[in-house]
N, C-alpha and C positions, 0 to 999 in steps of 0.2 A: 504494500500500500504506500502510498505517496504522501511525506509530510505533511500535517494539519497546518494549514494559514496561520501564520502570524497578525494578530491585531494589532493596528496602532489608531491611537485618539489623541484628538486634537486638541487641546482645549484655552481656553483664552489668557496663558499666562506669558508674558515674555520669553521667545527664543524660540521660536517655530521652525526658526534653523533647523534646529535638535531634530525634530520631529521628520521633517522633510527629508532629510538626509541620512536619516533609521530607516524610513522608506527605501530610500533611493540605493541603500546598502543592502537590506533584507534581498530586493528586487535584483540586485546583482547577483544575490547570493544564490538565486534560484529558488527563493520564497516563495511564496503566493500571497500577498496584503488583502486583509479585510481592512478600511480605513474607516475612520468615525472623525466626527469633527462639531464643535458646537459654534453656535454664531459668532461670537466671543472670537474663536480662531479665528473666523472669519478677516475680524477686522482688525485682529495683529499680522495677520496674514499680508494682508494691503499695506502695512503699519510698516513691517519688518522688512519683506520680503520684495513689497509692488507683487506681488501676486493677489489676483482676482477670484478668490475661491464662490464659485458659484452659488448660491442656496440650493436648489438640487442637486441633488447626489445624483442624479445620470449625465447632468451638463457640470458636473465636477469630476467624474472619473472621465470624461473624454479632455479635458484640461489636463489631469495630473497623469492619462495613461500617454498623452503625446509630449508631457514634459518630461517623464520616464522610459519613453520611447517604448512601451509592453502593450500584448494584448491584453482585448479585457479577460480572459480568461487568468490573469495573472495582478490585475489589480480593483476589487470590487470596493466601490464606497456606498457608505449603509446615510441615512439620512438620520435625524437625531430622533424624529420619533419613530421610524420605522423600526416595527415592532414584531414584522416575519424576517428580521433579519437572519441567520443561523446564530452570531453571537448572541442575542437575547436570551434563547434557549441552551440548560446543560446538557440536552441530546445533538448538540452539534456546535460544540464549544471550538474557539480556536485554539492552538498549540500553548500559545499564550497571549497575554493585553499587555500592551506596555501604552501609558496613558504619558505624553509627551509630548508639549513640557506641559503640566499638571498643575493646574489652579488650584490654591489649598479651599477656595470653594469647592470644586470637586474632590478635593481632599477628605474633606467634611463628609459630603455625601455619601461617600465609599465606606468610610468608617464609622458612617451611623447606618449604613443598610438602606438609604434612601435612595428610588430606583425611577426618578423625574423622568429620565430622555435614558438614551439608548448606551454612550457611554458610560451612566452611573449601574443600568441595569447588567451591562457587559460583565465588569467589574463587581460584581455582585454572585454573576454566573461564576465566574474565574475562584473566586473563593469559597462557592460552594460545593464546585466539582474537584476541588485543590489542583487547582490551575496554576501555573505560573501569571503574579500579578505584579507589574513592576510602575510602579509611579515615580516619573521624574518632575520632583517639586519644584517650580520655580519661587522663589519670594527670600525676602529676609529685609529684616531680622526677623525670626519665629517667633510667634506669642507661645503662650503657654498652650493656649488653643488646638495651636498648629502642633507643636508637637504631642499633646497628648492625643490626636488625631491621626498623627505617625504610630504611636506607641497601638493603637487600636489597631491601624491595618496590619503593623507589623504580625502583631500577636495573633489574627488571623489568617497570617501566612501570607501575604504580601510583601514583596520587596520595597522600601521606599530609598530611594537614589536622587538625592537633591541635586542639581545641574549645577557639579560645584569641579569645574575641570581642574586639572593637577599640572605643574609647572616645569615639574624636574625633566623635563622630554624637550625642554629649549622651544617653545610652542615658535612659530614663526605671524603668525598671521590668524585673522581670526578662525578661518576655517580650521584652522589646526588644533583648536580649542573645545570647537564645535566634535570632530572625530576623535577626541578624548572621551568627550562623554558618549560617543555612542557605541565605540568600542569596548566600553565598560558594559553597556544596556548589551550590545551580540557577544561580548562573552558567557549573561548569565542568560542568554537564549542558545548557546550552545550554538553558535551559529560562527562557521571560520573567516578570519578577514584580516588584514593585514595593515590598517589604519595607522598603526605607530607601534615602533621598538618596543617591546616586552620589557618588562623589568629585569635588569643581570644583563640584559643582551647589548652585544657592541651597537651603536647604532651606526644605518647606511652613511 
């Protein structure tokens, strides 16, 4: 059988970079992307990037499958309340969610069980069929809030990975910053890539 899709969600916190580019590497990697996206992304989207993310999710996956150059059999976007998505359901979970970069509003929702729209229901599914759930938090400083809200999904078995890239690799440029952190997100998806030097190892 042929590996279960990876999910990523989008959601309205700064650095959609991250997210984009999780895509754009899974898609390399010979993934299959289920994508989710709340309006919020929308407009960091425009904000961050000048990208134009549609509000339909069929005039969205024909944007992001011709900026990713795949067919659509290789990259499906779900809408926020569609609700016959296969992620809403645990009888047709994906591989894993990785919610990036991650509003600690959606933070909240996740770790109280609150299932609004389709990526807090995702994420809901993901740790009830003990999924792989990985939320990359954008924000700081953390309230108390925020992190006893970490401490909740943690203990649920969700990974929480704050988009806090690491320095000792001599970063060069922003994009180099941006493949730190997602090289950290495909390593604990088990998924091979070659983004930057390994730790110990000589670099090129």
């Amino acid at each position: 059988m042929s590996a279960r899709p990876i999910a990523v969600a989008l959601t309205g916190a700064s650095g959609i970079a991250y997210g984009l580019r999780l895509v754009e590497c899974l898609l390399e990697a010979g993934r299959d992307v289920q994508l989710l996206y709340s309006q919020a992304a929308q407009v960091v989207a425009r904000m961050e990037m000048n990208l134009d993310l549609p509000s339909s999710a069929e005039q969205a996956a024909r944007v992001l499958r011709e900026r990713f150059d795949v067919p659509p059999g290789r990259l499906q976007v779900f809408g926020r309340q569609q609700w016959t998505a296969p992620v809403a359901s645990g009888s047709s979970p994906p591989q894993a969610l990785v919610v990036c970069p991650c509003t600690t509003g959606t933070l909240a929702s996740i770790a109280h069980g609150i299932s609004d729209d389709l990526i807090d229901r995702a994420a809901d599914v993901m740790l009830k069929e003990r999924r792989k759930l990985i939320l990359v938090v954008r924000e700081t400083p953390f309230s108390a809030i925020h992190l006893e809200n970490m401490l909740a999904v943690t203990r649920a078995g969700g990974v929480v990975m704050p988009a806090n890239p690491g320095f000792y690799y001599q970063p060069e440029k922003v994009e180099d910053l941006v493949d730190f952190m997602v090289a950290r997100i495909l390593d604990h998806l088990d998924v091979s890539h070659d983004l930057l030097p390994r730790w110990g190892a000589d670099r090129p």
